[in-house]
Phi, psi and omega in degrees: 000337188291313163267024165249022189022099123279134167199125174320116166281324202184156179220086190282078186310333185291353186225014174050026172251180184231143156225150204213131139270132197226128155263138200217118175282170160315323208279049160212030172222174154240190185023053161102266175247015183268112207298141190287156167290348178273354180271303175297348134306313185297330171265317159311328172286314214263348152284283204333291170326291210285347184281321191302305197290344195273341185268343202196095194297331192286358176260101160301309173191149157269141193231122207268121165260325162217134166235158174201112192257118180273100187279097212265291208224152186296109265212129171256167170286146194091214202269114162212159198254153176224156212222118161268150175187148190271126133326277155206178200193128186236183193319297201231011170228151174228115181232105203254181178235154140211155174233177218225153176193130136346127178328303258224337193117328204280133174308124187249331186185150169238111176232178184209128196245162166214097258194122171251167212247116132279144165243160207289123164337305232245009193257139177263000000 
C-alpha cells in the first residue's frame, strides 16, 4: 500500500464496504501517465481485502482465488479512490466487489473477487 500511498477513508458495517485512497505516482504508469493495469487491479484488490479484515476479526489472511477486473475508462496518475464491499462471505469463501473512481467521480474501473478466507485457530 506504501507505493500506491493506500490509506482507509472510511468503513461502513452497515453495508460491509470499505473505501481507500490512492495516489498514484508516474513511476507506476505507462505512456506518460496512464496507470499499468496491474496496479489498478491491485487497488481494487485491497478495499475489497481490507473490507473483509474491517469486517470480521476472526480472518487472518486472504488468499484472491479469482479476480476479474473491468477497464471502463482510462486510470491517470494522482488521487483516486476505490470501494471495497463483501457480497457474501461463509466460514472459507468470500465473494466481493469493488469499483474504482476518479477524483472528479467519475468510474474507472470494476471488479469481482472470490477469496478464500483463513482463520484465527480458535474460530468456529
Amino acid at each position: 500500500m506504501h507505493l500506491m500511498s493506500g490509506r482507509i477513508a472510511s468503513i461502513d458495517p452497515e453495508t460491509e464496504s470499505l473505501e481507500m485512497t490512492f495516489d498514484i505516482g508516474t513511476d507506476l504508469c505507462h505512456s506518460v501517465d496512464v496507470v499499468q493495469g496491474g496496479f489498478v487491479t491491485a487497488m481494487l484488490d485491497a478495499a475489497m481485502s481490507h473490507a473483509v479484515f474491517s469486517m470480521d476479526d476472526t480472518v487472518i489472511g486472504l488468499s484472491s482465488l479469482e479476480i476479474s477486473t473491468r477497464y471502463l475508462e482510462v486510470t491517470r496518475a494522482g488521487p483516486c479512490r476505490a470501494v471495497g464491499r463483501i457480497v457474501r462471505s461463509s466460514y472459507k469463501t468470500a465473494f466481493l466487489d469493488g469499483q474504482l473512481f476518479s477524483e472528479d467521480g467519475r468510474l474507472l474501473a470494476t471488479a469481482h473477487s472470490v477469496a478464500k478466507l483463513s482463520r484465527k485457530k480458535d474460530a468456529s
